[in-house]
C-alpha positions in Angstrom: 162.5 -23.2 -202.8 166.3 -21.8 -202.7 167.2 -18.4 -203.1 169.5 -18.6 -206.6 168.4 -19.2 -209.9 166.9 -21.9 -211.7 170.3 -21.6 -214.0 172.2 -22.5 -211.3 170.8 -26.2 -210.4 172.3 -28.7 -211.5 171.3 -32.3 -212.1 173.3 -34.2 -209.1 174.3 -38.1 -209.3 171.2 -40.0 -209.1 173.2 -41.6 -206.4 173.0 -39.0 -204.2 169.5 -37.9 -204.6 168.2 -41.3 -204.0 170.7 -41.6 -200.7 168.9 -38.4 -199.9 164.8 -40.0 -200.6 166.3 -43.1 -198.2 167.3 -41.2 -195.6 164.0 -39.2 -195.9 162.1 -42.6 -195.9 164.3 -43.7 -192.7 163.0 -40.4 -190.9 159.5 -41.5 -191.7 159.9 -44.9 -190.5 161.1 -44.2 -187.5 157.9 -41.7 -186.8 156.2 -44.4 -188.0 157.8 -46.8 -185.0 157.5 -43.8 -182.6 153.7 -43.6 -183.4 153.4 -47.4 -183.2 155.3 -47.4 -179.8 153.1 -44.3 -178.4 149.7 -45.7 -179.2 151.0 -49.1 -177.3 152.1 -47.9 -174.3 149.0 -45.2 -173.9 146.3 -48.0 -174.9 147.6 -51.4 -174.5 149.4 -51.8 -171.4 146.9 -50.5 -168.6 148.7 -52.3 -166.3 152.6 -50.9 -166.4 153.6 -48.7 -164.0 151.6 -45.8 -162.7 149.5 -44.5 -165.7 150.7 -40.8 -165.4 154.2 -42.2 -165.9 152.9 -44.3 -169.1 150.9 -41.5 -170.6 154.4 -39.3 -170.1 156.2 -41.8 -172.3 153.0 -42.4 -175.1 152.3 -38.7 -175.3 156.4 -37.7 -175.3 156.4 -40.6 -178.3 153.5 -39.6 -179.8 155.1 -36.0 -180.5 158.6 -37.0 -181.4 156.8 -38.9 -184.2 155.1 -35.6 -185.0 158.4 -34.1 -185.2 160.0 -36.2 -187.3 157.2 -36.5 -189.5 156.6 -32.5 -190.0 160.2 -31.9 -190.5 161.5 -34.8 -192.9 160.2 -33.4 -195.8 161.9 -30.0 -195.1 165.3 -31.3 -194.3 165.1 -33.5 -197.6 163.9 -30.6 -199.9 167.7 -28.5 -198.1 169.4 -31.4 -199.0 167.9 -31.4 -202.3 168.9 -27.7 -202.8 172.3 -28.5 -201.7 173.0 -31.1 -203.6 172.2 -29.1 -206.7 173.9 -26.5 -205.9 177.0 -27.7 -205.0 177.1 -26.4 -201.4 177.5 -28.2 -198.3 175.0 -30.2 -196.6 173.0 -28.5 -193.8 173.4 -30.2 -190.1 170.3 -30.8 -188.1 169.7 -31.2 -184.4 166.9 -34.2 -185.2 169.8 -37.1 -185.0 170.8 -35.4 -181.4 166.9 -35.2 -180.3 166.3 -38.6 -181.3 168.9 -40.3 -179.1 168.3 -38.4 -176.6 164.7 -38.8 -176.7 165.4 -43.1 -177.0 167.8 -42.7 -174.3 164.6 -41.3 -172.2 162.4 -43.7 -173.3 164.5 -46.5 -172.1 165.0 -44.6 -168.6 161.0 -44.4 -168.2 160.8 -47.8 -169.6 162.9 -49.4 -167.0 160.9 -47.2 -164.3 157.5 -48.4 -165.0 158.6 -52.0 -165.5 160.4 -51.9 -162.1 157.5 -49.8 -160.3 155.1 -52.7 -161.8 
């Protein structure tokens, strides 16, 4: 998938590549937890707040966890690359979405809980 030659790959510390698979897994776990959370508030808790509020926070869940799930696999295979090729890791916004995005939840959270 990188742009330089085969030649220039270079087996990394298995510690590092298996860092790199955990922090892959992590990413799908939490999509996992998103998709979990989303599916709960949409279908089991008809009575929380006004319901175009809770289908705002299932629905926004719901697509964060297709988010992180689509674009795991990508930022693991640029790690990979990296890795290999002795350059330096790539920075990604997902870490900077994702807290934002919890920080929202919460906010919404609280707002149906107190307009319940």
């Amino acid at each position: 998938m990188g742009t330089s030659d085969a030649s220039d790959d270079q087996e990394p510390d298995y510690r590092f590549t298996l860092a790199n698979e955990r922090t892959f897994l992590a990413w799908n776990r939490t999509a996992l937890a998103m998709l979990a959370a989303g599916a709960v508030v949409t279908q089991l808790l008809p009575g929380l707040g006004p319901e175009s509020l809770r289908y705002l926070l299932g629905v926004g869940l719901l697509l964060v966890a297709l988010t992180l799930a689509s674009t795991s696999y990508r930022r693991w295979v640029h790690v990979d690359e990296a890795i290999r090729h002795g350059r330096p890791l790539p920075r990604h916004r997902m870490p900077l979405v994702l807290a934002v995005v919890v920080g929202a939840a919460t906010l919404l959270t609280l707002v149906l809980i107190v307009l319940d």
